[in-house]
N, C-alpha and C positions, 0 to 999 in steps of 0.2 A: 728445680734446685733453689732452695731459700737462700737469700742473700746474708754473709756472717755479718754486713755491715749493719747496725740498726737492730740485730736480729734479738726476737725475745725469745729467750726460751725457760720454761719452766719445768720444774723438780716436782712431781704429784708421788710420786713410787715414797712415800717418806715423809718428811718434813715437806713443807713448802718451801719452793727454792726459785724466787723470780730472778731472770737474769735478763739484763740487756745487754749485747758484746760482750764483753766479761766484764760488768760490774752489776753488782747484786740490785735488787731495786728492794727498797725499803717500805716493808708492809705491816702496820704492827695491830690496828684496830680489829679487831675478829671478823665481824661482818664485811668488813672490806677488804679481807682474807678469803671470804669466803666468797665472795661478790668474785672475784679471781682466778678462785680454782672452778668454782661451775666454768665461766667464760675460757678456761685455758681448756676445760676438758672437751670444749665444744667448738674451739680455735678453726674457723671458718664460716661456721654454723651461726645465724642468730638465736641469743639465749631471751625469749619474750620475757618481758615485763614480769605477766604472773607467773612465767617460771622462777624468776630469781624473787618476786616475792613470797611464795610460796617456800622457797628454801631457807630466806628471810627469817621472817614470820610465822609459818604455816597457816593458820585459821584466825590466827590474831593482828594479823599489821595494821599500824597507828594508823590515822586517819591523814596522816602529813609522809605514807610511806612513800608515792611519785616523787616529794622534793628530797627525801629523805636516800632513797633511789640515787638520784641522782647526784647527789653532794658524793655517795661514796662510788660514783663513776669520776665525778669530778677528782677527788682525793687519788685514783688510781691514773689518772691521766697525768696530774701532778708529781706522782712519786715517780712516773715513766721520764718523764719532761726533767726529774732532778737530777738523774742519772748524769744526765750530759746533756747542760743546756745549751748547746752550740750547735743540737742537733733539734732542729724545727718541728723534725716530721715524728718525734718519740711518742706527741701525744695523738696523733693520726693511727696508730696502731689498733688503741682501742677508739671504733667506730662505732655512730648510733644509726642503728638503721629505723626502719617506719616501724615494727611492731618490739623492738626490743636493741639490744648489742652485742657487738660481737669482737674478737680478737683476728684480726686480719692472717689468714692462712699461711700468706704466703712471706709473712714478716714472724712467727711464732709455728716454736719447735716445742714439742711435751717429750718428757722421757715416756709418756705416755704411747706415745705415737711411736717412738721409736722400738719401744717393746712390742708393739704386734706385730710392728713389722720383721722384724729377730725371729719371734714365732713363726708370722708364715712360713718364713725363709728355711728355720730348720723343720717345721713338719711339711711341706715340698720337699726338701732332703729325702725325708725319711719316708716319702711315697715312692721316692725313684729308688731308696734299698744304699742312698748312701748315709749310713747310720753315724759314723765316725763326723760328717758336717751337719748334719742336726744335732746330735748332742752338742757342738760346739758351738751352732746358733741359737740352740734352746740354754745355753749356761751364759753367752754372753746376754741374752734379756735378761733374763733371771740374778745376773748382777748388779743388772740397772735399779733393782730395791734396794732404798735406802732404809730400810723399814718399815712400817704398815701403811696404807698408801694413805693420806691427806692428817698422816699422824700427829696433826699439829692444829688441825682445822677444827675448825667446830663444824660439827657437821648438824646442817638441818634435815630435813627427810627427801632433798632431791641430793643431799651430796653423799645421806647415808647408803641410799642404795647406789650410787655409785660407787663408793668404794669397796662396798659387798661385792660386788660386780667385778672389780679389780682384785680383790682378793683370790675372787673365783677362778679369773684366768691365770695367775702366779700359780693356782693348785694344779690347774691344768698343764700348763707350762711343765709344772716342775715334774708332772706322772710323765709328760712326754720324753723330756732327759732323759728320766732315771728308765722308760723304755728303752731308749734307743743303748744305754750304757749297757741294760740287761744283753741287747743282741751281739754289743761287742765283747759279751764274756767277761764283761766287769764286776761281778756279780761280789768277790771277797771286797772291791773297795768300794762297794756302793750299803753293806750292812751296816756299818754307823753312821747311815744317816737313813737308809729306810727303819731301822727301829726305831729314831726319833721322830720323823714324822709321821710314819703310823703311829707312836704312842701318842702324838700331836692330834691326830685324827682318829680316834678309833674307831671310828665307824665307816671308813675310806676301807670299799671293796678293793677299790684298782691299786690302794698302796697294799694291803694285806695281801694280794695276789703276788707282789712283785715283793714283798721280806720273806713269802713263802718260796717264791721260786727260789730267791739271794741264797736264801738259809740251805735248799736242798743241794743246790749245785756246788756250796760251801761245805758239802759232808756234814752238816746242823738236822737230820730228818726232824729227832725230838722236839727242837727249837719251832723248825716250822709247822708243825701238828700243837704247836703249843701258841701259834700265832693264830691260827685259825680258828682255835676256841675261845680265844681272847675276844676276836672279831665274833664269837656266833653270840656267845655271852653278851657282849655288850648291843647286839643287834635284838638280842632277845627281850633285854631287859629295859630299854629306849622305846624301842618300836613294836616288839613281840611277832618280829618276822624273822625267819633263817635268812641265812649268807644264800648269793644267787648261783645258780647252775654251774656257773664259769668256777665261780669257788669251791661247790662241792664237788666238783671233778678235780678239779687241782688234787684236793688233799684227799682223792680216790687216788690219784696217780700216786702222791707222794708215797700212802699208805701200802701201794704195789710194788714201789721200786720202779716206777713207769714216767715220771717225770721230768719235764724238761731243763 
């Protein structure tokens, strides 16, 4: 259990959001934004040297980047410390260890963190067949986006594929929802918003499976035979491969009156 008192916790799902207790901590330089979010994403973990200069720099850092380095450790220790200088141990948070630093685990919360754990929680739900509390743990993470995740960051090429990465499990997340909604027979309030995010993705099997189901179970057959082609079409003309097994049996089924 993290202590509220001293606690940092930070906002990656969106803007960048440092907090310490409830007052914000003031970050405005880019690179020392970004120095930040690598460390908050890795809060426990040390982030080595040539990791953060590699995310830095990439192939190019100055010849002065060790001191360079370190002033924007320095600057982040500073901004923790002005929060509330009455509290000694603000700049202890962020520690330097032998090969690199790191953001102390057990003083630093990410909405990061809290989002997979929402995830597990509701697909554990929805392993045990209680469908109604995973949908409900998979929409409380899923609210935790503030928008794209480090939508504010510059990102270099270790924080780009981290946010790819975050992006990837919000799409995951959000197919598990709108699974577990389809079993509770949600199927009429969940079509405007599977037709947006399929048009969002159109090359997304598992969302086109699940507008095709929405749409059938909605009395829509046309609609959903007309969703399928959209996906074969657009799989055709991307990749030049057909929609998989799981898809061409769907819209077997739908085409039979057979569908679920």
């Amino acid at each position: 259990m993290k202590r509220e008192s001293g606690l940092l916790s930070v906002g990656l799902l969106g803007p960048l959001a440092p907090r310490l207790g409830r007052k914000p901590v003031r970050t405005s330089a880019p690179k020392q934004r970004q120095v930040l979010a690598l460390l908050a994403l890795n809060a426990g973990r040390v982030v080595t040297v040539p990791t953060l200069v590699d995310e830095l720099w990439g192939d190019h850092p100055p010849r002065s980047y060790a001191t360079t380095l370190q002033t924007y450790i320095l600057q982040l220790r500073n901004a923790l410390a002005a929060v509330d200088r009455g509290d000694l141990g603000a700049r202890q948070l962020l520690s330097t260890g032998r090969h690199g630093y790191q953001l102390e685990a057990d003083t630093c919360e990410t909405d990061v963190e809290v989002f997979h754990r929402r995830v597990r929680a509701g697909r554990a739900a929805a392993e045990a067949g209680d469908h109604g509390r995973a949908s409900a743990e998979l929409d409380r993470a899923l609210g935790l986006w503030r928008g794209s995740a480090l939508v504010d960051v510059r990102l270099g090429r270790v924080l780009e594929i981290e946010a790819s990465s975050l992006e990837e499990h919000r799409l995951r997340a959000l197919e598990s929802r709108i699974e577990a909604d389809l079993r509770l027979g949600r199927h009429a309030d969940l079509l405007g918003e599977l037709t947006f995010v399929a048009a969002k993705h159109p090359m997304n099997e598992t969302l086109c499976a699940y507008l095709m189901t929405a749409l059938y179970r909605a009395g829509h057959v046309g609609r959903s035979l007309q969703a399928f082609q959209r996906l074969r079409a657009a799989l055709n003309r991307e990749l030049g491969i057909e929609p998989c097994q799981r898809l061409q049996r769907l819209q077997a089924a739908i085409v039979s009156g057979t569908g679920r």
